[in-house]
N, C-alpha and C positions, 0 to 999 in steps of 0.2 A: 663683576668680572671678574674676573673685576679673570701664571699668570709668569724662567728667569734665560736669558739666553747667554752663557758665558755665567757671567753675575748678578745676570738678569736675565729672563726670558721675556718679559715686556706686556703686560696683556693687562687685565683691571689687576688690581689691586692683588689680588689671587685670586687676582681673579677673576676676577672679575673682569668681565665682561659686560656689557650692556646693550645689547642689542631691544630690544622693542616686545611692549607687552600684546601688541595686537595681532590679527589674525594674519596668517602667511599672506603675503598679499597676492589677487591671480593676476596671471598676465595679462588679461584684456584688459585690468583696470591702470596698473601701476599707480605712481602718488604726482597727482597732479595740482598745485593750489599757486597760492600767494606767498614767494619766498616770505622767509621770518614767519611762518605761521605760528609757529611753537612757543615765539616770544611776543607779548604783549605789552607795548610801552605805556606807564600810567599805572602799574599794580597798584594795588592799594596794600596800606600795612597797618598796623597798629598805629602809627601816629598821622595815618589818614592818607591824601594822596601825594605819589612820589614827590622827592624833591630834589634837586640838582646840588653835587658839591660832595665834600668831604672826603675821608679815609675811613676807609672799613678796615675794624684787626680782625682777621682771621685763625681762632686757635684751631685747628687740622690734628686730628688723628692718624695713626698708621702710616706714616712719615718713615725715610729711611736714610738711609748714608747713601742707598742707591737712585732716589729722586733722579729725574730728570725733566728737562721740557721741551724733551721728544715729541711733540702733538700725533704719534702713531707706535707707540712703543712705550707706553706708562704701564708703571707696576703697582705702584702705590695708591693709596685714598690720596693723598696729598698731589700726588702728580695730576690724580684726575680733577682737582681743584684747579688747579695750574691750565692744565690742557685748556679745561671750559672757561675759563676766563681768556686766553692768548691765541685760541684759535675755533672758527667754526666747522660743521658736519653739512653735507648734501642733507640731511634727514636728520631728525630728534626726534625723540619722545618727548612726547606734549606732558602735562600733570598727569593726566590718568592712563601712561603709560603707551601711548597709542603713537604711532607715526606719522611726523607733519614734517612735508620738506623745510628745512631751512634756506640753507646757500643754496638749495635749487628750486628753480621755478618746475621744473615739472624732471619728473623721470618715466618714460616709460616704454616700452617690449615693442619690438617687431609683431607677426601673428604669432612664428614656432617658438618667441624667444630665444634667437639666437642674437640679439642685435639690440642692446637698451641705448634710447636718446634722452641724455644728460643735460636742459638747459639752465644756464645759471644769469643772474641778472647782468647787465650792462653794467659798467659805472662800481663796481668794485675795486678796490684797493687796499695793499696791505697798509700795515702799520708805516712803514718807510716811503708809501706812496707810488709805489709800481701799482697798474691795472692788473688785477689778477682773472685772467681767461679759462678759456676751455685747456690750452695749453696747459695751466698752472693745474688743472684737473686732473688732466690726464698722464703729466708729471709725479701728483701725491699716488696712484693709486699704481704705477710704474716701480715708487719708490718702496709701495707697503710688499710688493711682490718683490723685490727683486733682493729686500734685506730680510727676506722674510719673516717678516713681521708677523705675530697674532692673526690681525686682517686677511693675509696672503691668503688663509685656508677658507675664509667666507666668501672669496670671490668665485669659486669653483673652475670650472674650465672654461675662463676667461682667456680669450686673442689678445693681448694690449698690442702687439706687433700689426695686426692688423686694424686695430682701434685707429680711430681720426680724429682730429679736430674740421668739423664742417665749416663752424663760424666761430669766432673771436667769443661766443656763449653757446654753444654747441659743441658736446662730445659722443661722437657714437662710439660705444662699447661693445665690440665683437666679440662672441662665443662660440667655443668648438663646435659644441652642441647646446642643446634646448635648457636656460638658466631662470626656475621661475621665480625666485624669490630677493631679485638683486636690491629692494628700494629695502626689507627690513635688514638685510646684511648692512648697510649703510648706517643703518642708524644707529651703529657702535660707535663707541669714544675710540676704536682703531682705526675709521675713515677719517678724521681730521682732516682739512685740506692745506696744505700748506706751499709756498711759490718754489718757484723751479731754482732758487741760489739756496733755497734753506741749508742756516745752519744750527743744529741745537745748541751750539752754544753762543751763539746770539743768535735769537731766534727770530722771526717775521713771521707775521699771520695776519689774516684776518677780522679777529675776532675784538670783540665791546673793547679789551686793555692790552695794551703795549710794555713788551718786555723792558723793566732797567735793571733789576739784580735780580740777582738769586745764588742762595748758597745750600749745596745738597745738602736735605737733614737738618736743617736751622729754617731760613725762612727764603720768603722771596717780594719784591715790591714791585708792583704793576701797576702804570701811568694809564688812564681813560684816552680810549680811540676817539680824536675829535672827528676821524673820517668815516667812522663807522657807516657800514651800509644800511646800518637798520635806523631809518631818521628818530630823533628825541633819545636813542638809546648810547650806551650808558648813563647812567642817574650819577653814580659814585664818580672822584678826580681819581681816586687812587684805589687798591687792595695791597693790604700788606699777609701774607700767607705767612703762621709761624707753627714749624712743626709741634707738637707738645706729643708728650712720651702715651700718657694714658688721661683716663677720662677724669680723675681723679683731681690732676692736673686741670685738665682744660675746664671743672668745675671752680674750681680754686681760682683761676683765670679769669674766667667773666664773673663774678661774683667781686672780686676784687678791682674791676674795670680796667682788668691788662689786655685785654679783649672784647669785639663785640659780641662775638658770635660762635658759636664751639656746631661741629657735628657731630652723628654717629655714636651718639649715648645711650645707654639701656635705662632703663625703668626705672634704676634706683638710684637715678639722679634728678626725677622728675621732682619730686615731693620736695628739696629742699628749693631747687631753683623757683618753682610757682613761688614760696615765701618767701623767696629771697625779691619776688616782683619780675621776673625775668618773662620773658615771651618764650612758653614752650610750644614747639610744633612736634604731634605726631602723625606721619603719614602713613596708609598700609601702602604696601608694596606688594610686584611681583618677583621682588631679591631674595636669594635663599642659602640660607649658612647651612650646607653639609656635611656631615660627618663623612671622610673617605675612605674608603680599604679598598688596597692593594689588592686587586684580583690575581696578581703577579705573583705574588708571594703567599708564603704562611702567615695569618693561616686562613686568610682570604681569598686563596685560591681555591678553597672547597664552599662553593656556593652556601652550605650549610649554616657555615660560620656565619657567613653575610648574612641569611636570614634570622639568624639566631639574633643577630644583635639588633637588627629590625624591630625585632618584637621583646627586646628588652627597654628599649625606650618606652617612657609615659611622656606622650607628647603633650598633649594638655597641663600637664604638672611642669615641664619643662618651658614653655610657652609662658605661664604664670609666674616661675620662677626670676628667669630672665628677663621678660620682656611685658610682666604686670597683668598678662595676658591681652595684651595688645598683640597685632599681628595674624597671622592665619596658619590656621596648624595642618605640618606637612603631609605627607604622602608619595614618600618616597621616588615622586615625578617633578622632574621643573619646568620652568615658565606657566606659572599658574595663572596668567592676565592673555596669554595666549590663547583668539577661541579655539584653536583645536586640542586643549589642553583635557584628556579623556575625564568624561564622571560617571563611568561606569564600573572604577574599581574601588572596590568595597575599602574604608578608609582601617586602614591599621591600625589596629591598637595592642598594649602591652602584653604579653603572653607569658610568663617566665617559665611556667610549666611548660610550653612550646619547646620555648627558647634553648631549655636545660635539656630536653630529649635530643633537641636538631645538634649540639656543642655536643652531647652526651656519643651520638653518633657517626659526627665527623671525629670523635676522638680529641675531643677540644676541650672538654669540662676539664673547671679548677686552674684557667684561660688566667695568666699574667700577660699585659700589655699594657706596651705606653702609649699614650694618647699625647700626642707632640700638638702644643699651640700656641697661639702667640696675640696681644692686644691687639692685633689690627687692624679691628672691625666690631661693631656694637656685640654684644651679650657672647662674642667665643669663649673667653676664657670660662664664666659663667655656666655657659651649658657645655662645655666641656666638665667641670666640676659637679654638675647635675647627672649626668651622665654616669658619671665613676659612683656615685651615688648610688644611682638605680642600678647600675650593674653588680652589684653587693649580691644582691637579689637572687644572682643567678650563677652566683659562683664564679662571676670575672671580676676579679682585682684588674682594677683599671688605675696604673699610673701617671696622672695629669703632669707633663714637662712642660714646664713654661717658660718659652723664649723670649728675651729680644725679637721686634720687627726684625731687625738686621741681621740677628742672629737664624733666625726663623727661612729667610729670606735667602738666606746666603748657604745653608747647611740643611734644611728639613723639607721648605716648600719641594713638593714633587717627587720624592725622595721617601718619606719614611712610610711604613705599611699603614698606620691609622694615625690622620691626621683630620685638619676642620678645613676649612674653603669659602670664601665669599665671593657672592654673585650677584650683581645686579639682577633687576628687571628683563628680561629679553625673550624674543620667540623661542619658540621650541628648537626651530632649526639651526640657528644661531649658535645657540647654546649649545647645542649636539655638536653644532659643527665645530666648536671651541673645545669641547670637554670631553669626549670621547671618539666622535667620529673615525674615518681614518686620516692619518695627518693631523689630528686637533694638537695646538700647540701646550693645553691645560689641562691633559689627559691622568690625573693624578692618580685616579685608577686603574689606569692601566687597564680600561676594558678594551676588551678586543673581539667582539661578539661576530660571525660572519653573516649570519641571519639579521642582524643588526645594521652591519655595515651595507648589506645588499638593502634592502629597505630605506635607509636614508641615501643612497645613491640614485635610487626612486622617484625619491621627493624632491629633490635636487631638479628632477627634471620636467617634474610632472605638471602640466599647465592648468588643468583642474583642480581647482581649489577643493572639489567635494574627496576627490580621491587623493588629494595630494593628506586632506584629512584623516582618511582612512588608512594611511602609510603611518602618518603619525603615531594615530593610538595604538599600533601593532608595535612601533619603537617602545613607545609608554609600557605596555605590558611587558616587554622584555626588562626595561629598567625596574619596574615593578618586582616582578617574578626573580631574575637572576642580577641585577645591575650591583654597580660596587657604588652607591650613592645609596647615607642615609638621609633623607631630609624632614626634619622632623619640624621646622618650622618655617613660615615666609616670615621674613623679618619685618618690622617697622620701624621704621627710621625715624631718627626724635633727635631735633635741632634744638637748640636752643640762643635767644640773642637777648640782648636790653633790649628795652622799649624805644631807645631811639632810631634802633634797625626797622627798616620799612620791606617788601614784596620777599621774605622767606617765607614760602607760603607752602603749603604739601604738594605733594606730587607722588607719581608712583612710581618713579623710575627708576627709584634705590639709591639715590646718590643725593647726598647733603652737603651742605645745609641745603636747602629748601629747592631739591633738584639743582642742583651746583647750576640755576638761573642767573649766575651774578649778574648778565647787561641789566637785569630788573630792582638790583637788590638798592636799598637805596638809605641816607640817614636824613632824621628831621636836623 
């Protein structure tokens, strides 16, 4: 996601977003199962099977002064720790990035899709013990529109005015027009659900643990829902969340047993923790750290430049650099778990003799620029440094500013012409709809394509999943061909805990430790 509105625009982390790695879903199917699908109570871990009790430390990465626990308006990795522990989603991504209702038993479409039926179980209740209904649904999703929030722009041209509550677990969701892809829009950490008195600063939800403190930027302590709707679940009494600055830290941390469990580490912290005896998990994902330029500006606004630096990266060198060569090397399109995700474009590789003609004739060669980044997310500063490396090569002096999160946050995210970006796992449309589209709240490029924008206004409505396909890869090629996204690797996520940590187990959903599953996480 993963991103600041005011001081914040609110969205993943930068980003981050997380919407869902599987295919657009069509309208005649929508997602219909066994709420709680996604989670499995009884994971097994390294010291065998779950056990009831204890406090799990959480050291969290990419932490800021701006934390909240807003459960629809997070910026941070750390808030999105927060969120998935204190509140639940209609929809999650399951381990292997795929979409499984949760809080709803079933969602799904009229024939035209103008009209999605939302059932959720009976017998729910928040942390405080009010029943939480169709009302309380159609209150969070009232509330993501109307402060507009991240979410607001994935619902498309949604009625809520004419939306209903049918039954006390029944919500019909009206649309202007034909809406085909409402169950993977959901499955972002910006639909949280949350009751109709919320307040973020004493918060109620739903979800495995109940709010007791929290302080922005330092830490936060969350009490186990004994009401929980999902039966056996929570494992853990307690999570205590404590920001740490960099990874460096958070090794230093569990290694020392200030901590159980650290996320979102690179590669070159693997090698000491396995000898230190520690439980390392690495997952692949479909999450993707891009390099951004400003289409808006110089000197990115001459297509040229953008392709030039396309074909200055060696992704493969990069990939191995940062990330051990774990993970899956990019290509300049996102949502790679996505099946309409095109494998017809020929995979990129380093050119610098290209690169040095295309810079030579947008009048760019012998290019100084800074590359603004900040820790708050596995391998950026890293392949930011790799980066300026290989750009030697080609006659760009590239120089690496290294922020504060906070600093980063407050002053660069959104703002400067080449900067870096982290994204969960998520569909194609999702992701578009958050990071470029028209209206995307994460637009950091400032693209603004109208071929582009007509095409995804398309798909948006198109009930055929074969053609809403072929809308897709026509966006892909544009991103491809002229987009302000380099991406040069899908990241993998690498947690780490002692041995006494039980079910952080891999997932593909981009977010750690172990798919931020905590109702599963559990100690011997």
């Amino acid at each position: 996601m993963s991103s600041i509105r005011g001081a914040r625009l609110g969205r993943r982390q930068f980003l981050w977003t997380a919407a869902m790695g599987a295919a657009a879903v069509g309208v005649g199917a929508g997602l219909a199962g066994c709420a709680g699908g996604a989670q499995q109570p009884g994971a097994a871990g390294p010291g065998g099977q779950a056990k009831q009790g204890g406090i799990l430390r959480l050291g969290a990465q990419g932490g800021a002064n701006t934390d909240t626990l807003d459960g629809q308006n997070g910026l941070t990795n750390t808030d999105f720790n927060r969120i998935y522990q204190l509140y639940d989603q209609l929809v999650v991504l399951d381990a292997k990035g795929q979409p499984q209702n949760s809080l709803a038993k079933s969602i799904t479409p009229n024939a035209d899709g103008t009209e999605w039926t939302i059932v959720i179980p009976d017998g729910v209740t928040t942390h405080r013990g009010k029943p939480f209904t169709a009302d309380d649904v159609l209150f969070s999703l009232n509330r993501i529109v109307s402060s507009k929030f991240p979410g607001s722009t994935s619902l498309g041209p949604v009625d809520l005015g004419s939306s209903k509550v049918a039954t006390p677990t029944t919500l019909l969701v009206k649309y202007h027009q034909p809406f085909a892809v409402l169950p993977e829009m959901l499955a972002s950490v910006y639909f949280t659900m949350v009751p109709r008195d919320f307040d973020p600063k004493n918060p109620d939800g739903t979800g495995p643990f109940k709010y007791q403190s929290f302080t922005p930027g330092v830490s936060s302590t969350f009490l186990r829902n004994p009401n929980y709707w999902h039966s056996g679940l929570p494992h853990l009494d307690s999570v205590v969340t404590t920001n740490i600055a960099d990874e460096t830290s958070q090794v230093n941390a569990l290694q020392s047993n200030q901590v159980d469990v650290v996320d979102f580490l690179s590669q070159g912290s693997v090698a000491a923790l396995q000898a230190g005896g520690m439980h390392v998990n690495i997952s692949k994902t479909g999450g993707w750290g891009p390099f951004t330029m400003r289409t808006d500006q110089k000197p990115f606004d001459d297509v040229r430049v953008r392709q030039a630096f396309r074909l200055i990266v060696d992704r493969k060198e990069m990939l191995g650099q940062v990330f051990g060569g774990q993970g899956t090397v990019g290509n300049d399109v996102f949502s790679l778990l996505d099946k309409s995700y095109p494998t017809d474009l020929p995979q990129r590789e380093q050119d610098i003799d290209q690169a040095k003609s295309l810079l030579k004739a947008a009048g760019a060669d012998n290019l100084t620029i800074d590359l603004v980044t900040t820790p708050n997310a596995p391998g950026m500063v890293q392949a930011a440094q790799v980066f300026a490396t290989q750009a030697k090569k080609a006659g760009v002096n590239v120089n690496v500013v290294q922020q504060t999160t906070t600093d980063y946050f407050a002053n660069s995210y959104l703002k400067v012409p080449f900067s870096q970006d982290y994204w969960q796992t998520g569909t194609y449309m999702f992701t578009a709809g958050q990071s470029q589209a028209p209206g995307a709240p994460f637009n950091f490029c400032q693209f603004n394509d109208p071929e582009y924008n007509s095409l995804y206004a398309q798909a948006l409505a198109e009930l055929d999943q074969a053609k809403r396909t072929d809308l897709i890869h026509r966006m892909a090629h544009i991103d491809y061909d002229r987009g302000g996204y380099l991406v040069p690797y899908f990241f993998p996520v690498i947690d780490a805990a002692s041995q006494k940590v039980g079910g952080v187990n891999e997932s593909a959903n981009g977010y750690s430790p172990g798919g931020n599953d905590f109702a599963n996480f559990w100690l011997t």
